[in-house]
N, CA, C and O atoms as a GROMACS GRO file, in nm:
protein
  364
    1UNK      N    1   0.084  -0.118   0.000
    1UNK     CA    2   0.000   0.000   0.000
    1UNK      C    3   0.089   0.124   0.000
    1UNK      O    4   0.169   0.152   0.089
    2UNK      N    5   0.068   0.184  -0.092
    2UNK     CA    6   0.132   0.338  -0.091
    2UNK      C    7   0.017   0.433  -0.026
    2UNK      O    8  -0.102   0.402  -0.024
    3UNK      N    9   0.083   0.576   0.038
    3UNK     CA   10   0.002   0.641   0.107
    3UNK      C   11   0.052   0.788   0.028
    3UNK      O   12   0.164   0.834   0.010
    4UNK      N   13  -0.102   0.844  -0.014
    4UNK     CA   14  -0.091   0.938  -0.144
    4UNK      C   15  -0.179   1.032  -0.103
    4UNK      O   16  -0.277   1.020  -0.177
    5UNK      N   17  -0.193   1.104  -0.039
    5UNK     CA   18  -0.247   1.282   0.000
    5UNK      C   19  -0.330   1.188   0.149
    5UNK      O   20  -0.452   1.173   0.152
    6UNK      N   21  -0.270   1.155   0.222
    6UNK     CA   22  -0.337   1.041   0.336
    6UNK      C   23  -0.458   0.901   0.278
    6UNK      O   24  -0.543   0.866   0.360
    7UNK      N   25  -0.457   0.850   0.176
    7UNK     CA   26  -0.530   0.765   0.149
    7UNK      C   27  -0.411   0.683   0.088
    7UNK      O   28  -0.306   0.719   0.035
    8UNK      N   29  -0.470   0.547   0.118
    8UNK     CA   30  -0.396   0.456   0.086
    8UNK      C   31  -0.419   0.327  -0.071
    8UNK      O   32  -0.508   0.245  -0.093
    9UNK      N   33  -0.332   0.352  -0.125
    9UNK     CA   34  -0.391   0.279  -0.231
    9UNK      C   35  -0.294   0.203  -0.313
    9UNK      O   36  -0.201   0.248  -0.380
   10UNK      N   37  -0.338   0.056  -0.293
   10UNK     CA   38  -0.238  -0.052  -0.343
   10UNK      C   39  -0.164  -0.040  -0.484
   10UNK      O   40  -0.226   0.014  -0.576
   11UNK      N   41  -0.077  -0.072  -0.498
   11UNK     CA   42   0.014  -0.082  -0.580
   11UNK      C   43  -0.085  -0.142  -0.703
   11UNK      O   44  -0.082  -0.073  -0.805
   12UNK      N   45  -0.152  -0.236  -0.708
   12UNK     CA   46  -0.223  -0.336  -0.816
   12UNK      C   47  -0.314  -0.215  -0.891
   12UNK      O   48  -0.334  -0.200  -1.012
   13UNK      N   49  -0.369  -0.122  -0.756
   13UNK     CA   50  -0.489   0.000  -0.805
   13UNK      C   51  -0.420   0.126  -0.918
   13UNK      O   52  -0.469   0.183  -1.015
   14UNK      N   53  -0.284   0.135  -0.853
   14UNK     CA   54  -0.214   0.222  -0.886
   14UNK      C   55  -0.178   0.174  -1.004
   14UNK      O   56  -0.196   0.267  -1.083
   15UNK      N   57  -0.121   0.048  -1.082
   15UNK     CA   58  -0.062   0.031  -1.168
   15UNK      C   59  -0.181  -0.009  -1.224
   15UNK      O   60  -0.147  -0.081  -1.318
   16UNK      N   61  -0.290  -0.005  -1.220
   16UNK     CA   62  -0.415  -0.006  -1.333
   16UNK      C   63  -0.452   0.136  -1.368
   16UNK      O   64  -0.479   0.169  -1.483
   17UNK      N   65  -0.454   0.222  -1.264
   17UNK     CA   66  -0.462   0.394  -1.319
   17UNK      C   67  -0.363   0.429  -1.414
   17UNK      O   68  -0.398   0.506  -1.503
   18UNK      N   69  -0.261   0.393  -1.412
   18UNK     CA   70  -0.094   0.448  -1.450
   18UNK      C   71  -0.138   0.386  -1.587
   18UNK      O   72  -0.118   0.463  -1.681
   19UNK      N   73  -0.200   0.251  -1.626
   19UNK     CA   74  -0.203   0.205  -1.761
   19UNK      C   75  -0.306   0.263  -1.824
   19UNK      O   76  -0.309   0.313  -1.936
   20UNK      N   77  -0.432   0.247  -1.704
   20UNK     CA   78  -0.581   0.300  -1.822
   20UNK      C   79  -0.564   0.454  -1.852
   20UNK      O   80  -0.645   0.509  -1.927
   21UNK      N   81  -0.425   0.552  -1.773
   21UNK     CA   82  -0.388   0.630  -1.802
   21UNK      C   83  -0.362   0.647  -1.950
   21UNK      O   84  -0.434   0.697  -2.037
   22UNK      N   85  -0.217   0.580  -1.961
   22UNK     CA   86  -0.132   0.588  -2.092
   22UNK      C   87  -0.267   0.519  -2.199
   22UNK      O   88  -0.278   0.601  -2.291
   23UNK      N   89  -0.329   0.450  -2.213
   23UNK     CA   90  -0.432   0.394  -2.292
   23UNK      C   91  -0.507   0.523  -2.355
   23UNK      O   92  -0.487   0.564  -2.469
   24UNK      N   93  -0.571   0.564  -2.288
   24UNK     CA   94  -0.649   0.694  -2.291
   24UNK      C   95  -0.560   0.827  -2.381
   24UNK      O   96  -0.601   0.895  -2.475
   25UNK      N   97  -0.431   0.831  -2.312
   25UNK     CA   98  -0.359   0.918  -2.364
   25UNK      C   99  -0.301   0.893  -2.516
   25UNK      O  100  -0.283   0.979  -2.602
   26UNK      N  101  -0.276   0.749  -2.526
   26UNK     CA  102  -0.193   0.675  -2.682
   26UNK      C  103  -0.313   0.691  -2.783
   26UNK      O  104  -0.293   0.690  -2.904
   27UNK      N  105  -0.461   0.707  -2.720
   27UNK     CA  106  -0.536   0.643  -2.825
   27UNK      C  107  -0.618   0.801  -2.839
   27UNK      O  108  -0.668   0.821  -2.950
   28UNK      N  109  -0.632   0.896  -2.751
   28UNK     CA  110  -0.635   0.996  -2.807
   28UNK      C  111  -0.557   1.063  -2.864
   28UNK      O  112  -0.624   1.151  -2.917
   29UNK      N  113  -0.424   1.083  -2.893
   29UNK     CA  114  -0.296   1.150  -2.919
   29UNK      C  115  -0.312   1.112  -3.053
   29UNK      O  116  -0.289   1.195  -3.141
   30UNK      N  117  -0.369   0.941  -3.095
   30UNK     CA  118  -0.402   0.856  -3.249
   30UNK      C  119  -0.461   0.960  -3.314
   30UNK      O  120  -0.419   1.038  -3.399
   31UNK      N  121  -0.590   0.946  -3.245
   31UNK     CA  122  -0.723   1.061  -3.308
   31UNK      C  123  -0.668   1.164  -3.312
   31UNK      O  124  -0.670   1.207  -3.427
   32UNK      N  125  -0.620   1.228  -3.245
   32UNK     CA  126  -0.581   1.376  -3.276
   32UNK      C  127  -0.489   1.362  -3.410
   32UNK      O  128  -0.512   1.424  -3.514
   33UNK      N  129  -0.424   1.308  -3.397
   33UNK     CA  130  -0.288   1.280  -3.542
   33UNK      C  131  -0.385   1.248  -3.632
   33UNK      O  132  -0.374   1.314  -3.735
   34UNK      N  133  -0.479   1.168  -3.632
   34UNK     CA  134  -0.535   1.132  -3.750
   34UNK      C  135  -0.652   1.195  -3.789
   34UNK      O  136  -0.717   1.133  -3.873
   35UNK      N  137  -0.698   1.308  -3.747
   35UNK     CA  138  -0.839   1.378  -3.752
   35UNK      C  139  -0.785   1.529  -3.747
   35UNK      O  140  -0.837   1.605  -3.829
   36UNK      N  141  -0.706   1.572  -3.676
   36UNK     CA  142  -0.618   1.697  -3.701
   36UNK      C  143  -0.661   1.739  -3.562
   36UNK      O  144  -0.726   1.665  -3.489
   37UNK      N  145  -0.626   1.850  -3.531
   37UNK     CA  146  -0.682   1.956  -3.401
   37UNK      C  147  -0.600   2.090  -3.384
   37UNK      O  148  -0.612   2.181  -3.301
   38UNK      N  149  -0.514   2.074  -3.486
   38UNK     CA  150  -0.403   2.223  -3.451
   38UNK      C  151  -0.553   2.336  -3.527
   38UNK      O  152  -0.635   2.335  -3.619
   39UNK      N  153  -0.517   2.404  -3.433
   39UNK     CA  154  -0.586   2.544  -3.538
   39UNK      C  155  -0.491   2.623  -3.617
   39UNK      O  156  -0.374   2.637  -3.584
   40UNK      N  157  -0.564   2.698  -3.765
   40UNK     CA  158  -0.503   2.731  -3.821
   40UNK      C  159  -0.482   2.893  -3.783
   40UNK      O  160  -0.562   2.984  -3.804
   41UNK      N  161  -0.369   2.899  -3.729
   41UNK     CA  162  -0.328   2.999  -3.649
   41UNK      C  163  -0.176   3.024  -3.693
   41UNK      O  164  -0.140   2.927  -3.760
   42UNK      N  165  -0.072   3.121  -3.681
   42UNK     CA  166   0.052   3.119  -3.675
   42UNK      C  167   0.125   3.029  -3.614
   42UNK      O  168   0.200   2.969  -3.691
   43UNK      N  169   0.132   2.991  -3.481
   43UNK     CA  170   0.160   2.950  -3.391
   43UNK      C  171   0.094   2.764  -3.399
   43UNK      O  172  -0.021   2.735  -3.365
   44UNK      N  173   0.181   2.677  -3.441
   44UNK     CA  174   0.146   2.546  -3.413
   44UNK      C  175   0.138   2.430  -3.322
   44UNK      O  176   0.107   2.312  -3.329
   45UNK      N  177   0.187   2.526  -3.218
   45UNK     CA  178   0.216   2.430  -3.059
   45UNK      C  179   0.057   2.471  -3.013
   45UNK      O  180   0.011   2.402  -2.923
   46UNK      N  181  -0.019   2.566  -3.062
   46UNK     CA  182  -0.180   2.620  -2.997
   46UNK      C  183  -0.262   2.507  -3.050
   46UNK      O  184  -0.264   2.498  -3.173
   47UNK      N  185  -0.313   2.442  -3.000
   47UNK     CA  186  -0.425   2.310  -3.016
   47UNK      C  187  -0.533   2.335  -2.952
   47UNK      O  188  -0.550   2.427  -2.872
   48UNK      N  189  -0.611   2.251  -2.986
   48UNK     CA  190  -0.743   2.263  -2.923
   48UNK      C  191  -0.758   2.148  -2.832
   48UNK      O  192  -0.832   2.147  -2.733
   49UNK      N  193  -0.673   2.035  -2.877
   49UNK     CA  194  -0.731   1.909  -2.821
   49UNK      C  195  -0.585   1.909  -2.722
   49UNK      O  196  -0.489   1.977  -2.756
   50UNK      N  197  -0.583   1.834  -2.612
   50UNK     CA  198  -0.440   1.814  -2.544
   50UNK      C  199  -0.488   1.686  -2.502
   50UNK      O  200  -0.576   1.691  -2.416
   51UNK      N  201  -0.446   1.547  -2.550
   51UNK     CA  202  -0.404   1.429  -2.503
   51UNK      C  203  -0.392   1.406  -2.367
   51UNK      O  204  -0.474   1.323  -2.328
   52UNK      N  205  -0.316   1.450  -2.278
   52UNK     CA  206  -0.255   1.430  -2.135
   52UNK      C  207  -0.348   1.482  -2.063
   52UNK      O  208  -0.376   1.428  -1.957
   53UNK      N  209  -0.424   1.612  -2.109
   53UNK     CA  210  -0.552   1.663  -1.968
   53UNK      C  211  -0.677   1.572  -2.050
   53UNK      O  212  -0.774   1.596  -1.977
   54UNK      N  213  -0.717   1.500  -2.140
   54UNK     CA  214  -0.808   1.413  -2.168
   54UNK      C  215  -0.812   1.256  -2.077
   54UNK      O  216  -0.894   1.175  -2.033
   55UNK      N  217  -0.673   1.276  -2.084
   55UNK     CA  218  -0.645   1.111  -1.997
   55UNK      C  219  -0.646   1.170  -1.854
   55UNK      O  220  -0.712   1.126  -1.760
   56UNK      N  221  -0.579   1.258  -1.854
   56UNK     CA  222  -0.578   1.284  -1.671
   56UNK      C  223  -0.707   1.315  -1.636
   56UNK      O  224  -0.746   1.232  -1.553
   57UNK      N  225  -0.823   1.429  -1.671
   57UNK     CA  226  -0.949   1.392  -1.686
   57UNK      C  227  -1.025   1.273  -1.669
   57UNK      O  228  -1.116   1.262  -1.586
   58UNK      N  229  -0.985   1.178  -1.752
   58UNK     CA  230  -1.108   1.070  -1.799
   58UNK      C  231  -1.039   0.951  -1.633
   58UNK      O  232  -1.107   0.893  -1.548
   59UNK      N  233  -0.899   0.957  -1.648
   59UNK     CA  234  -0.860   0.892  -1.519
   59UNK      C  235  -0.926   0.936  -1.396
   59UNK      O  236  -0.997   0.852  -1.340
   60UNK      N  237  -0.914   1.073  -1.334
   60UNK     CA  238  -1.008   1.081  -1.242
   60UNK      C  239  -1.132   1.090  -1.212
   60UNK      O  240  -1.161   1.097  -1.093
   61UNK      N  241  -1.207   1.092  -1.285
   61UNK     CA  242  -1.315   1.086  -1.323
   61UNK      C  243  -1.391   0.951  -1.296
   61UNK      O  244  -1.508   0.944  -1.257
   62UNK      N  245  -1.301   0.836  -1.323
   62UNK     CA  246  -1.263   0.707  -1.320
   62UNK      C  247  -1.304   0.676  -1.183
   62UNK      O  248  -1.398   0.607  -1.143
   63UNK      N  249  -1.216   0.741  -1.120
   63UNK     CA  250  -1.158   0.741  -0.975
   63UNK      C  251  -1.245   0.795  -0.880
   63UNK      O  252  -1.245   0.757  -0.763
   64UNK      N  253  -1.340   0.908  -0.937
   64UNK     CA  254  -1.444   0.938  -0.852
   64UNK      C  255  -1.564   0.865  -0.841
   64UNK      O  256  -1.646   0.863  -0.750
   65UNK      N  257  -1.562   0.800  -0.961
   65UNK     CA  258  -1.684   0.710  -1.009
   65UNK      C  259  -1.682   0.600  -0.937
   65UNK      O  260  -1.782   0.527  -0.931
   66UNK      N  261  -1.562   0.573  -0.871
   66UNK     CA  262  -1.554   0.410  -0.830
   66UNK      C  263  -1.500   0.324  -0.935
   66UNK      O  264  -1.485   0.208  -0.896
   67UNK      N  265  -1.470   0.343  -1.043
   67UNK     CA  266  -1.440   0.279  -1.101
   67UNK      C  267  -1.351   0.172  -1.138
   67UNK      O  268  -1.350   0.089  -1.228
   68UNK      N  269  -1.263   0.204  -1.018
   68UNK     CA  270  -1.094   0.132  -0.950
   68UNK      C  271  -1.165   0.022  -0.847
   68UNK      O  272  -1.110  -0.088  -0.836
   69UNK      N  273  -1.284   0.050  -0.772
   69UNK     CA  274  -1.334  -0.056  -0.689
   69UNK      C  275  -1.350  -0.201  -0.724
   69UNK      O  276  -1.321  -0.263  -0.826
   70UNK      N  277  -1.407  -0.240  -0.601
   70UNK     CA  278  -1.495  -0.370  -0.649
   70UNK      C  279  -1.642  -0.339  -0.643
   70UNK      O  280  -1.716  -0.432  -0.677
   71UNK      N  281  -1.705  -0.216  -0.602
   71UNK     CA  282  -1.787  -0.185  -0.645
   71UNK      C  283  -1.887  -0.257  -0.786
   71UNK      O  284  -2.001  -0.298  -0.768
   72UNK      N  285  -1.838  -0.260  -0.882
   72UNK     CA  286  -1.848  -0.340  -0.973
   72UNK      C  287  -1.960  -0.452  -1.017
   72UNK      O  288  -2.053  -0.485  -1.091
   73UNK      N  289  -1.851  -0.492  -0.883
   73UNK     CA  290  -1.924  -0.699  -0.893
   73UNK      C  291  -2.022  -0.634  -0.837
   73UNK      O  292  -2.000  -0.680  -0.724
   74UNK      N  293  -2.130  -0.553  -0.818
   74UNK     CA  294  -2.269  -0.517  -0.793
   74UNK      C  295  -2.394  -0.531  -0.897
   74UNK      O  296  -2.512  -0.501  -0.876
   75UNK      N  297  -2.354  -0.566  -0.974
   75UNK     CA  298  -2.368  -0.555  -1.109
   75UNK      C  299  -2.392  -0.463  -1.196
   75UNK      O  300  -2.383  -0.343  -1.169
   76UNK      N  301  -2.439  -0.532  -1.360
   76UNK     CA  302  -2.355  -0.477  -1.444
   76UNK      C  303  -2.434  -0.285  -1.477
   76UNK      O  304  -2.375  -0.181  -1.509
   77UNK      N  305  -2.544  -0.304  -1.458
   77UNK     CA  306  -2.648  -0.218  -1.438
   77UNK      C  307  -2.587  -0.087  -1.380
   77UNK      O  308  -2.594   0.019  -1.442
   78UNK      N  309  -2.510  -0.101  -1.225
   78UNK     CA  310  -2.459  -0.034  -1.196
   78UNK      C  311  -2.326   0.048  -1.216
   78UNK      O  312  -2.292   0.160  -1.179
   79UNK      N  313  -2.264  -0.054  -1.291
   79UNK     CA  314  -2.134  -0.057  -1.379
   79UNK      C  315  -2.165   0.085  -1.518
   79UNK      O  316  -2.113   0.190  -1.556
   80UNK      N  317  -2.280   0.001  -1.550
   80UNK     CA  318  -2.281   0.060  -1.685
   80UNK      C  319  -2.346   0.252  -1.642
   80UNK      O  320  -2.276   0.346  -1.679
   81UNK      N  321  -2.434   0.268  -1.591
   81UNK     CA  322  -2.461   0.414  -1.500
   81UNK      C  323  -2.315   0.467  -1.444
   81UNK      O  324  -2.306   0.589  -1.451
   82UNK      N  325  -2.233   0.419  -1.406
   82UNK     CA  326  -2.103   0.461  -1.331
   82UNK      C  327  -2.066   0.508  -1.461
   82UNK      O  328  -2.065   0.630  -1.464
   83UNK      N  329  -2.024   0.436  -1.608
   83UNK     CA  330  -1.925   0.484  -1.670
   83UNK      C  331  -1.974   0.533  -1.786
   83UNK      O  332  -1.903   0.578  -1.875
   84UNK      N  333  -2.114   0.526  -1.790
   84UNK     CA  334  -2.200   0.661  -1.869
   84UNK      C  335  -2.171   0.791  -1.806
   84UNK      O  336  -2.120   0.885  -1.868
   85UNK      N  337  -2.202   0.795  -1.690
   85UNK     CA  338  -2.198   0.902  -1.582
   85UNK      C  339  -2.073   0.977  -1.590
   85UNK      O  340  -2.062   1.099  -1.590
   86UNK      N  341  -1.963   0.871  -1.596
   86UNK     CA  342  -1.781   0.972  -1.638
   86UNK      C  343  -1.766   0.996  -1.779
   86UNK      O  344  -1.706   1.094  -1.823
   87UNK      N  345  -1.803   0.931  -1.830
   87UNK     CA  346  -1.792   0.962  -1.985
   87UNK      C  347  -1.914   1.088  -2.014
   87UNK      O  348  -1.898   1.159  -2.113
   88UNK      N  349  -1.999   1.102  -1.951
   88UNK     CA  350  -2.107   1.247  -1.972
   88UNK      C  351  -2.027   1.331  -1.904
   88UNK      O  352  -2.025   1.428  -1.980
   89UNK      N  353  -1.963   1.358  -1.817
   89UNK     CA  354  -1.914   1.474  -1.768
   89UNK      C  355  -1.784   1.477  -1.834
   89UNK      O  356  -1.751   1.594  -1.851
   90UNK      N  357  -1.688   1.386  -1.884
   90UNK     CA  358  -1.604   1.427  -1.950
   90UNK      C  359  -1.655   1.497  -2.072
   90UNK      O  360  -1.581   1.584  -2.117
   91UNK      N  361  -1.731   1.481  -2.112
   91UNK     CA  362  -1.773   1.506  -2.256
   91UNK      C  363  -1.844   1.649  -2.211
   91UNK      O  364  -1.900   1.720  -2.296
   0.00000   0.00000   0.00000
């Protein structure tokens, strides 16, 4: 167990955030490369879309939802409301 702003949270929890992290981030960073998002502006580092606050976003979001729990095994009903629910406020 690591201890992270006083809450404690296992290594197994942590290294599933850290991946569904990079997931989120590799596969929006795709879309952006392949759909475009720079605006046409002078300046080409100005985007609209940023990869890393989409994943860091959609990760906590995750995280508020319960989504790291076992919550879960409650079923799927409840599952599926949890990650409508983060995916509507991300959006």
């Amino acid at each position: 167990m690591i201890r992270f702003f006083r809450h404690y949270i296992s290594v197994s929890m942590l290294f599933l955030m850290v991946l569904e992290f990079l997931v989120f981030f590799f596969a929006s960073d795709f879309s952006a490369e392949r759909h475009g998002s720079t605006l046409p502006l002078s300046r080409p580092e100005t985007t609209l879309f940023k990869p890393w606050l989409f994943a860091a976003v959609l990760t906590l979001l995750s995280s508020m939802f319960d989504l790291y729990g076992w919550a879960w095994t409650t079923g799927l009903r409840s599952l599926f409301l949890r990650v409508a629910g983060c995916f509507a406020i991300s959006g």
